[in-house]
N, C-alpha and C positions, 0 to 999 in steps of 0.2 A: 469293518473295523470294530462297530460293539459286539457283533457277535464275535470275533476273536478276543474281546477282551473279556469276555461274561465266561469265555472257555476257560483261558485262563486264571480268572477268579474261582471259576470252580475249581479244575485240577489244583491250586494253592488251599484253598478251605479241605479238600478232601486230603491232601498231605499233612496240614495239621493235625486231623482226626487221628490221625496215626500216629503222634510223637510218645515218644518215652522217654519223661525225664528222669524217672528214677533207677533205668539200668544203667550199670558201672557208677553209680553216686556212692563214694567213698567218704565224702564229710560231707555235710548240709549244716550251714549256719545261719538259723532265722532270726536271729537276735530277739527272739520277743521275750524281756524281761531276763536273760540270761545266755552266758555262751556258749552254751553247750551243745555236742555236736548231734543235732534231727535224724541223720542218716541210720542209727544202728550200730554202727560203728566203733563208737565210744571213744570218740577221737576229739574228748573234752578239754580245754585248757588248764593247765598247772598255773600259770598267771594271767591275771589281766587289771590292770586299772586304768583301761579306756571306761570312757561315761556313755551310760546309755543317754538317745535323747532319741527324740522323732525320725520316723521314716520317711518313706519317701510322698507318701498319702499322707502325714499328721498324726499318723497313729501314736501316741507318748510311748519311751520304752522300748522301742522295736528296733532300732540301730546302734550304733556305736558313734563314739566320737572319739578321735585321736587329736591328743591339742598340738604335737610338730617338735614336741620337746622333751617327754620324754612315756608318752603312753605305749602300750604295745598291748595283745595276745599272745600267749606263747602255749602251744599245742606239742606233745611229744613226740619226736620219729616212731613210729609203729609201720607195719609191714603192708597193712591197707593204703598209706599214704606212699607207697612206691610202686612206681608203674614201670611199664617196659619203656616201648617206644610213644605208647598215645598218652595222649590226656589233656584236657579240657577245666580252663577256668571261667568260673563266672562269678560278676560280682557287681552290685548297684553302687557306686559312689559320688560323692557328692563333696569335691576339693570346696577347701574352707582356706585355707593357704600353700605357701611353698615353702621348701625346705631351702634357708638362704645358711649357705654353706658349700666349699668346699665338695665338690662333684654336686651337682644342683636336679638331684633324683628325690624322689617321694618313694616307700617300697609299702605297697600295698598290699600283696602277699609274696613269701617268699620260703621256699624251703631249698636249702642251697647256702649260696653265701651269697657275698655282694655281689661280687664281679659273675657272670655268666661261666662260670666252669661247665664242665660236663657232670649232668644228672640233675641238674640244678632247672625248677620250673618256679615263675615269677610271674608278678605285674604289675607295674611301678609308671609313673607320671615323671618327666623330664625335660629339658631343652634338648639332647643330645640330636636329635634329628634336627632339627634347626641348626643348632652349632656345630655342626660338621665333626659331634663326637668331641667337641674340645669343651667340654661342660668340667671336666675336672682341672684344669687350668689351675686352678686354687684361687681363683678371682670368685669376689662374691657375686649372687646371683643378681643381676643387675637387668634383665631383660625378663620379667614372667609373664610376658603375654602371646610368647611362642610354645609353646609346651606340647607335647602331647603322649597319649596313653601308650605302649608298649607291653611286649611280654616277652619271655624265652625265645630267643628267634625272631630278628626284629628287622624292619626294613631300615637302611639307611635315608630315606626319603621324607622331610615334614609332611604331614598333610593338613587338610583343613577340615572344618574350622577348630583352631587352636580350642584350649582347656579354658573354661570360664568358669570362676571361682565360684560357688554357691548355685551350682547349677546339679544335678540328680542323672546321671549318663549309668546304661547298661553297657559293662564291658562283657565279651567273651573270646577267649585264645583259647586255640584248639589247636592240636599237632595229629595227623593221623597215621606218625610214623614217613611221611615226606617233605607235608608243607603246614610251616607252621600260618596261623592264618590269624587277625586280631578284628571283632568286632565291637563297632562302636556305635549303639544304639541303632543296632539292628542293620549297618552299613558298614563293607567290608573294605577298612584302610587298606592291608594289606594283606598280600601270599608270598611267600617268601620258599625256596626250596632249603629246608633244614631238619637233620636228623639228628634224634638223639636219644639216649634213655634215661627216665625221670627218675631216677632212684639216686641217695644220699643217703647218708648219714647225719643228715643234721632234724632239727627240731623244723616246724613248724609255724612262722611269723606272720601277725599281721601289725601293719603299724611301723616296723622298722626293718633290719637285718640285724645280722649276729655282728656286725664287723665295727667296733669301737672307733673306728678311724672314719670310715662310712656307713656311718646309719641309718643316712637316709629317711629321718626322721618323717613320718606321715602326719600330716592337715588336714583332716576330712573326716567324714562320716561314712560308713559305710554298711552294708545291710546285704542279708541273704547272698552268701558265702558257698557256692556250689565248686565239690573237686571230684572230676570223673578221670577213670583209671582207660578211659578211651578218648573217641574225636565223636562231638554231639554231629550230627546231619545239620542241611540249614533250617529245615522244618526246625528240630528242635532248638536250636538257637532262636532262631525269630518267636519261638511257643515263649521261652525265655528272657528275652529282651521285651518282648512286648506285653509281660507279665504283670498284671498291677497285684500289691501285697495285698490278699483279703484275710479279713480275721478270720472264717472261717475255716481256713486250712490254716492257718499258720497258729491258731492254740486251740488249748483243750477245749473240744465243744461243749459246749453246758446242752443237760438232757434236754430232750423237747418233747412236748405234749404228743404230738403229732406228725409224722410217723415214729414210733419210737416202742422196742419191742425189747421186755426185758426178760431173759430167760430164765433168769432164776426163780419168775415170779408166771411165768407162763405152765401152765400143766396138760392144756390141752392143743393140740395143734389146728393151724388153719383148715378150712375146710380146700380139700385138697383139691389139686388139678391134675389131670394125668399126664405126668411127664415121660419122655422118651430117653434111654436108658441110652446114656454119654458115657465118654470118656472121663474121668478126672483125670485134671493135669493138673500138680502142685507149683506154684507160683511162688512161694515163701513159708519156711514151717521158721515160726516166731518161738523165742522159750522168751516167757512171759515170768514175772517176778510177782503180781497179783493174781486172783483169783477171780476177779471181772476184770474184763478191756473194752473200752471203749469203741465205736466202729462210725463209720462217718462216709459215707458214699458220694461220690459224686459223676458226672456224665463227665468222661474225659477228652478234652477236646470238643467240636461242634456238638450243639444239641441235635440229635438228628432220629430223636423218638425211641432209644433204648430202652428196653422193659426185659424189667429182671424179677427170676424167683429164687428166694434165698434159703437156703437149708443146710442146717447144723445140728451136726452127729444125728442124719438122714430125718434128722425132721425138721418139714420146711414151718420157716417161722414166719415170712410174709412172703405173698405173691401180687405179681401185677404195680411191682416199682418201678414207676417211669423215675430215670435217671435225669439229671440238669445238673444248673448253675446251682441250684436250692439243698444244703444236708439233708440226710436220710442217715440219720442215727438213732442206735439204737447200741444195747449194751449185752455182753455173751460173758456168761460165767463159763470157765477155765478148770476143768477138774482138773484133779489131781493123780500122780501116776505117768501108767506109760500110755493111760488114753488120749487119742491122735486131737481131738475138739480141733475135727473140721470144717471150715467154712464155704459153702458151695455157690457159687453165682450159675443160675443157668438163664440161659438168655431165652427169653418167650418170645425175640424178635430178631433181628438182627439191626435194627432203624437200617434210615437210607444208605448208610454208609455204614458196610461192614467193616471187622465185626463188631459185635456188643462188648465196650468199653468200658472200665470204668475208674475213678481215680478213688482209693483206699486210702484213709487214712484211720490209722491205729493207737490209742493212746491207751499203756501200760502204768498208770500212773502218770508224771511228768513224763516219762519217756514216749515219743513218739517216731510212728512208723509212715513211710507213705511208699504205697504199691501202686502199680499199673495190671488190673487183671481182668484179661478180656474172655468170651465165652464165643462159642460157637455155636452151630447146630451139628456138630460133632464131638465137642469136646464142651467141658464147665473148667471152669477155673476156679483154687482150692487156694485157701490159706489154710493154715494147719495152726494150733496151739499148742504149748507145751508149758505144763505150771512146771518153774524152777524149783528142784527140792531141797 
């Protein structure tokens, strides 16, 4: 029995090594000190006067609060935020109260309307599974200690343990074009068999819905705001749920003494190693608005002894980076023009678990990027630059 269970502890650890949260991320919202959307995207809000306050660690400034009366975000419909059949919510909150009113719903995000039409994708707190769906009765809410989380595609069935006020829960709903599926810290309430396509015409809300008669006013805080245009794996879901916020990735890193390579100010290159002549395969070509970007490495998934050598526009600027939990920043000046200012990861290993991984974060100014780009012993993986002119 422990060696079955030490198997599968491995096989589990080795499937994390592999997740990819940032393919199909269409909005990312880290709330550190502002709403704006991390993805790339530029899927920023036109309003908001929810309050920033603490996360879900104590960090000040890094979440939101909605006070249940009249706060909201509101995001514009754009073409990125409309999917076919998949897509994938995730989101850390943390109910502070209920909405006592008339249909007795919380709407936590919603692009859509109120009621569940088709194209409409949602995630909203409720009695409606405990009440047999008779929540809009028009009787006030008189019972909040039945409640629980839902999304687009919902099962008709309570589960446990119910919504406890002032408590910090990972949600994620995922549809992969069959079954729509909701999890709740990292355990899967429900799979439901439901099809549908995510696309509308309406705006983008957190905090409320559009519908003056049902607004389903939200009570809660909430923090790091993920919308994918597919259905996450459970690797990736659990990489997600079981994610604590580190400052690290989530703001601009301030330079570091060590390791830290700055290009504008480097003339002569490392002393060299003789590398074996790969493929480049392009990962992301960025058009950048400054003329330095910020760059921030980390081992993506298990540490599991990655070493990387790094080279831009074919001169390598350090060798022999073991990758981890710990930054590796450094900062690349950005010509100007139609020069490509490529960035090259080649992997001097594969550690124990192929391949060589790494987690990219990119800060253009305030604007930030965050990649998944792994290396082989066939191929390097390439970020590309482009100064905006």
């Amino acid at each position: 029995m422990k060696n079955l269970f030490f198997i599968l502890l491995l096989l589990c650890n080795t499937g994390f090594a592999q997740v990819n949260i940032t393919k199909g991320l269409k909005a990312y919202y880290p709330f550190n000190g502002n709403a704006n959307d991390a993805s790339g995207n530029n899927n920023n809000p036109v309003f908001n006067n929810a309050t920033l306050t603490s996360d879900r660690i104590g960090n000040p400034n890094s979440a939101y609060h909605f006070n249940g009366i009249n706060t909201y975000i509101q995001i514009p419909n754009n073409p990125s935020l409309n999917f076919g059949n998949q897509v994938t919510l995730a989101v850390w909150v943390r109910p502070t109260g209920f909405y006592y009113d008339i249909c007795h719903a919380s709407s936590i995000i919603l692009k859509g309307t109120a009621d569940y039409y088709p194209g409409n994708y949602a995630l909203r707190f409720d009695d409606a599974l405990f009440t047999g769906s008779k929540g809009c009765s028009g009787d006030p809410l008189t019972d909040s200690v039945h409640l629980n989380f839902r999304g687009t595609g919902t099962s008709q069935i309570p589960y446990t343990p119910y919504i406890k006020k002032n408590q910090w829960y990972s949600l994620v709903y995922t549809n992969d074009g069959t079954t729509a599926k909701l999890y709740v810290d990292c355990e899967l309430k429900y799979a439901i068999n439901f099809k549908e396509t995510f696309t509308n015409n309406d705006d983008l809300l957190f905090g409320k819905t559009n519908d003056p008669i049902f607004p389903f006013w939200l009570n809660a805080d909430i923090d790091d705001v993920r919308i994918y245009d597919r259905a996450l794996n459970t690797n990736e879901i659990f990489a997600l749920c079981k994610e604590e916020k580190k400052k690290d990735t989530n703001k601009a890193p301030e330079p570091v003494k060590a390791p830290f390579i700055d290009t504008i100010k480097t003339s002569t290159t490392p002393k060299e190693t003789p590398l074996e002549k790969r493929n480049n395969e392009l990962v992301k070509q960025i058009t950048v608005e400054h003329d330095s970007v910020s760059v921030t490495l980390y081992d993506n998934g298990e540490i599991d002894g990655d070493s990387v050598t790094l080279i831009y526009n074919n001169k390598i600027i350090t060798t022999h980076q073991r990758l981890s939990d710990k930054p590796i920043t450094f900062n690349l000046k950005v010509e100007p023009g139609n020069n490509r200012n490529e960035l090259v990861m080649y992997a001097e290993n594969l550690g124990s678990i192929p391949p060589n991984t790494a987690l990219m974060v990119i800060y253009d100014g305030k604007k930030r990027y965050e990649l998944n780009i792994s290396s082989t012993k066939d191929s390097n993986g390439v970020v590309a630059f482009r100064l905006k002119e």
